[in-house]
Structure formats: C-alpha cells, structure tokens
Residue, then its C-alpha position, 0 to 999 in steps of 0.5 A: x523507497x531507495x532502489x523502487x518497486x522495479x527493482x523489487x520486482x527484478x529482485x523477485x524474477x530472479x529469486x523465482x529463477x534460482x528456486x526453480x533451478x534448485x527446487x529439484x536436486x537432491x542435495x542439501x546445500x541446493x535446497x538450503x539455497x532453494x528455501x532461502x530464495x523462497x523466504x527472500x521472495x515471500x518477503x519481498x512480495x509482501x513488501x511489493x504489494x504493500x507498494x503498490x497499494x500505495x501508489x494505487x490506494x488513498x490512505x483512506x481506503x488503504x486497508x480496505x483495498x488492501x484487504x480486498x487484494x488478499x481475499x482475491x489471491x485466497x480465492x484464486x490460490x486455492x483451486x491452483x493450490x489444490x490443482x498442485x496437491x492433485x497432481x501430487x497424489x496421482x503422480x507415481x511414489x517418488x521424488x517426481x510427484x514433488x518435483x514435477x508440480x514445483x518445476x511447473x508451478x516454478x517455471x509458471x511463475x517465472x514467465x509470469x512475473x517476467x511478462x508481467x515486468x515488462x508489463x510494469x515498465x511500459x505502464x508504470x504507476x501513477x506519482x500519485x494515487x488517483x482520489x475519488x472527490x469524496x476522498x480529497x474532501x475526507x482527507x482534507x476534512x481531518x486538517x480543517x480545510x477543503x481540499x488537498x491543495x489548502x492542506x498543503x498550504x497548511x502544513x507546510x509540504x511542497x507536493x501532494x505526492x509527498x503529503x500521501x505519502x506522509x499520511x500513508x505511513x505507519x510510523x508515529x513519528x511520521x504522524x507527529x511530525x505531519x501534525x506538529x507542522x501545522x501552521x495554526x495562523x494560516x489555518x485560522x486565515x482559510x477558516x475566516x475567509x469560509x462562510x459559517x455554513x461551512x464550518x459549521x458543516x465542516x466541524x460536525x462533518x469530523x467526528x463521523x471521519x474520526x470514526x471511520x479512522x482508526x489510527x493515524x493523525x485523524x484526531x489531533x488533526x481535528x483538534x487542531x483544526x478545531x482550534x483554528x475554527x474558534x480562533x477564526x470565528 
C-alpha cells in the first residue's frame, strides 16, 4: 500500500534477474543468493496478485476470481512445468541438464515480466474495481441501502475507493471499525423516504446475501440495517 504495485513489480524484475544470473554457478554462496531471490519473488508474486485482484475484483466475487486466476495458472504451468522436466531427462548427465532449462526458463521470465512492466505503465489499473449493477445493489443490500453512494452517506467515507477498499480487507478490526461507523439516524432517514415495497423486498433480499458471504461485515451490517428499518417503519 505504501510503495504500490509498480514497485512490486520492479522488485519482482529484478529478484527474476539476480536468479538467473546465479541459478547456474557452482558456488554455495551463489545459490544461497539464488534461493533467497527466488523465495523473495514467490512472496511477492503472491502479494502482487492479491493486488491486483483487488483492483479488478468487487470484494463480493473476490475469491471467486481469485480462484479462478489459480486454476488458469495450474493449468497453463503444467504442460511448461513438464516441458522443463523433459528437457532435463534427455539432456546429457550433468550439471547442463539443470542448468539449461533454468537459464531458459529464467531469461523467459525475465522478458516477460519486463514487457509485461511496460505494459503495466502504460495501462494502468483502474482507482476502483469495475461493478456489475447486481454487485453494487449486493454490496449495498448488506448496509440497508441501495446503492454505493447511499453507503457512503451512511457510513461516513469520502470515496467509494476507500469504502472497496474497507470492505475488501481481511482484518477484523477493518470490519469493525466499517460497522461501528454506521451512522443509524441517517440510515432510518433513507429507510423512511422508501416505499414499503422496497424494504420489504429489501429486508427478505438479506439473508440470501447473508448466505452466500462467508465472512466479513455482511451480518452485523444487516442487523444494523434491520434496525434502522424498524425505526423508520
């Protein structure tokens, strides 16, 4: 959050570069350097596309894409996972049948995460994850309102960059502090300016969101919202 994703990224490239360069010397001190570039870029390749996601992803169907993303790369890794397994059984005995395939695979991936920084920098993300209408209407259902805008209102929060961003985390205390911020009186005001019609269509529409959330502030945001519906009514 404080550097940003482009710095991920350059910290990626070069932890890619230092790998390669000594991924094949036959020297101990080399390929502790060589491991500790690797585990540093595993980590933060994990930490870019968790990212990423978020800036893609509504927090509603954020594991869903998530999950999606991994099964894609299992399924594209494999066949070049096994290409490099290949090319080491029918390389000649030796340190050259390891070598070879990771100097390829090393300098593969270095291009490609360099084209694909340049890439990056000239199409950036966009500030917030795109929303389907049924999205916004489910986010906002959790909070007793019917759109993003009314949640802002609600609770208290300048941009709907920083309310995605709020309820995308996975910390508690995130949570809690997204629900304590409710303001119940403005709540009860938006719930008495609806027709009946729609609370009510709203208030049998939350369970069925409760359901399909897992985690998060999807009950103690209802109960709130609930709330605020008996006042108004």
């Amino acid at each position: 959050d404080i550097f940003g994703v482009k710095a991920i990224m350059y910290c990626l490239g070069f932890s890619m570069i230092v790998a390669t360069a000594t991924c094949g010397i036959a020297s101990w001190a080399m390929q502790t350097i060589a491991s500790t570039s690797l585990v540093l870029f595993t980590t933060l390749f994990m930490l870019f596309v968790s990212r990423y996601l978020l800036m893609y992803a509504p927090p509603n169907r954020f594991g869903t894409v998530q999950g999606i993303y991994l099964l894609l790369v299992i399924v594209a890794s494999c066949p070049i996972s096994a290409l490099g397994l290949l090319a080491t059984a029918m390389l000649p005995q030796g340190m050259d049948a390891y070598r070879i395939p990771m100097l390829a695979y090393g300098i593969a991936g270095t291009w490609s995460m360099t084209l694909y920084g340049i890439y990056y920098c000239f199409n950036p993300a966009p500030p917030t994850p795109p929303l389907l209408p049924e999205d916004e209407r489910e986010l906002a259902g959790n909070f007793g309102c019917a759109t993003l805008d009314e949640v802002l209102q609600v609770v208290q929060i300048s941009s709907k960059q920083e309310l995605l961003k709020a309820l995308s985390s996975t910390e508690p205390e995130t949570i809690q502090r997204l629900v304590a911020s409710i303001d119940a009186q403005k709540l009860a005001e938006m719930m008495a300016g609806r027709d009946v019609e729609d609370i009510a269509k709203m208030l049998e529409d939350a369970p069925e969101a409760d359901d399909e959330d897992d985690g998060g502030a999807g009950d103690d945001d209802d109960d709130g919202a609930g709330a605020a519906a008996t006042s108004a009514a």
